[in-house]
C-alpha angles and dihedrals in degrees: 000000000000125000074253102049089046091056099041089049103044084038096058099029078058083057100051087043088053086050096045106048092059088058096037094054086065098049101079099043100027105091086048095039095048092059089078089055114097100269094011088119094091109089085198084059092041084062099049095047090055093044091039082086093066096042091064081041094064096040095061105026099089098037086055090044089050085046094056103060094049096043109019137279099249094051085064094044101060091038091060101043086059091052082047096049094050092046093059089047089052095050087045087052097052129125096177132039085239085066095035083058095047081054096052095040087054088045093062089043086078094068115171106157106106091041091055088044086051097051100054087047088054086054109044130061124242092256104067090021086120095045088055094045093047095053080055088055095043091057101049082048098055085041087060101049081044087059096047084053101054101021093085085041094051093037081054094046109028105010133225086305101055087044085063090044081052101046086047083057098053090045080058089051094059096049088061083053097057102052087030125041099012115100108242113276113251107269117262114224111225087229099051114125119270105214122228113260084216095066091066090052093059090045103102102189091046083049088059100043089058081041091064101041090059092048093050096048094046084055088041102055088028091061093052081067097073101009099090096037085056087056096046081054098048081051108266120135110227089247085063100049083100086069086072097030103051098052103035084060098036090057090039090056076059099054088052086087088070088057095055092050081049090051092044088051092060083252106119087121097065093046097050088046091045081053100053094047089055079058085060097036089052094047090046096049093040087050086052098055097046093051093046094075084223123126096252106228124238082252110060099036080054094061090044088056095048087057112047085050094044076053097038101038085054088044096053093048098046112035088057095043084057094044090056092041094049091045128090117251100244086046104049099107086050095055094047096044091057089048093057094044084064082045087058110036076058086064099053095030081050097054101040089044092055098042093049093031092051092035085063108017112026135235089297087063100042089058082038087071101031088058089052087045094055094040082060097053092049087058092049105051097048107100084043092142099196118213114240124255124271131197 
């Protein structure tokens, strides 16, 4: 990388940590946390209110993409931070679960995610696209152990409350980021062409890649269903959860290595295809588990672990370095935008199909379903045929 592509990567991947951070902090002690709340005692709302997130999401991620290319990917942003910021407000501010789910609705509106996708595509050559990408992914990785680490500390010491003014906070950090520390964005020439939406619709790899997406972030939140209450059950206190997290990712962020030779061999296909069978082999251990009647030991639930991030680290470099380089380039921030939406629409089917499957079938059931979800996406990526590297 350039001295340039080093700072806009490392500046933009410390945007989507700040960010996600905040979100991630909730994750571990939400669906407990949220039962003290008036009408947190439904399992099927819990869900939703943990998934509503995504829905919003959804809504706004390719209108902001769109937005972007036509505005500019730092106006919307910032736009979206600030949404962010008061929706975190609103959910630290909640006396109901019904509140606490507005705040978490107004939360995914500000949905930046594809801009700030878009941007460090704009800013980075073909060539290390993946790695920057991938720095993205490692630090919403490491973002995610952190928050594993000091949720059950903060719970302890701020609440649920104090976790979403934090997280506001954070949203505000980010802001100062973007006007402060990331290189300007290319200008954009009032004549350049446009690009026709439609073109991306009839794009079938492009159509698998936000297919599988979709797929990975409804497994992913659906897991985190059943996941804490496993390790509860190997023996393991939700404030020590972090003992199996941290170093499964951790571990997994060194197995990345083996994603960028594969990617220097002309072999990305066979690694994006190898990630997305350790998906099905975790859902289908973790099915098996559930369904054994067994305690399942800290062992084993740490390998599985181990597992699902080495598939979903290379996953979320890769899938997003081959939207932006499939895409053409006046309709990046579109592309990117509809692959996000899918993103997002993952994270709310996720939640609301964990919630409802292990409300009426178990966890047995619910991994059941995610195992037939990844076997699926297997099938279909299949033919996925990635572009080369360029620069």
């Amino acid at each position: 990388m350039t001295p340039q592509e080093r700072r806009s990567s490392i500046s933009l991947a410390l945007i989507f940590a700040l960010r996600m951070l905040g979100l991630f902090l909730v994750l571990p002690v939400f669906a407990l946390e949220a039962r003290k709340y008036p009408g947190g005692d439904d399992p099927a709302m819990i869900g939703l209110a943990m998934g509503l997130y995504g829905l919003t999401q959804a809504v706004f991620q390719l209108p902001l993409g769109l937005a972007s290319d036509r505005f500019g990917r730092k106006r919307v942003i910032v736009a979206g931070l600030l949404v962010f910021a008061l929706g975190s407000l609103v959910a630290a501010m909640a006396g109901s679960l019904t509140t606490l789910m507005a705040g978490r609705g107004l939360q995914g509106a500000g949905a930046v995610s594809a801009a700030v996708t878009a941007l460090l595509a704009d800013l980075t050559r073909d060539g290390v696209r993946t790695k920057a990408m991938a720095l993205v992914g490692g630090s919403i990785g490491l973002m995610f152990a952190l928050a594993l680490v000091l949720s059950p500390l903060l719970n302890a010491w701020i609440g649920l409350s104090g976790i979403f003014g934090l997280t506001c906070a954070l949203a505000l950090a980010g802001i100062a980021v973007v006007l402060w520390v990331v290189p300007a964005e290319p200008v954009q020439h009032a004549d350049a062409p446009r690009g026709r939406f439609g073109d991306l619709l009839r794009h079938g790899d492009l159509l698998r890649l936000n297919f599988g997406v979709f797929i990975l972030h409804t497994v992913q939140m659906s897991m985190w269903v059943a996941v804490p209450a496993m390790l509860v059950q190997a023996g393991l206190a939700k404030e020590q959860h972090w003992h199996i997290y941290l170093p499964a990712v951790v571990l997994s962020f060194l197995a990345m290595g083996g994603l960028f030779a594969m990617e220097r061999k002309g072999r990305l296909r066979a690694a994006l295809l190898g990630a997305i069978a350790l998906v099905v082999v975790v859902q289908a251990g973790l099915g098996m588990l559930a369904a054994s009647g067994t305690i399942p030991t800290v062992w084993c639930m740490a390998l599985l672990m181990f597992l699902f991030f080495c598939g979903f680290n290379a996953l979320e470099a890769t899938q997003p370095s081959l939207v932006s380089r499939m895409a053409p380039a006046p309709l990046r921030g579109a592309a990117l935008g509809a692959y996000n939406t899918l993103q997002s629409l993952g994270l709310f089917a996720g939640g609301a199909i964990g919630g409802g499957v292990a409300k009426w079938a178990g966890a047995p059931g619910l991994f059941a379903v995610t195992a037939v979800l990844a076997a699926l996406w297997l099938i279909v990526t299949w033919p996925l045929r990635p572009v080369g590297r360029h620069g």
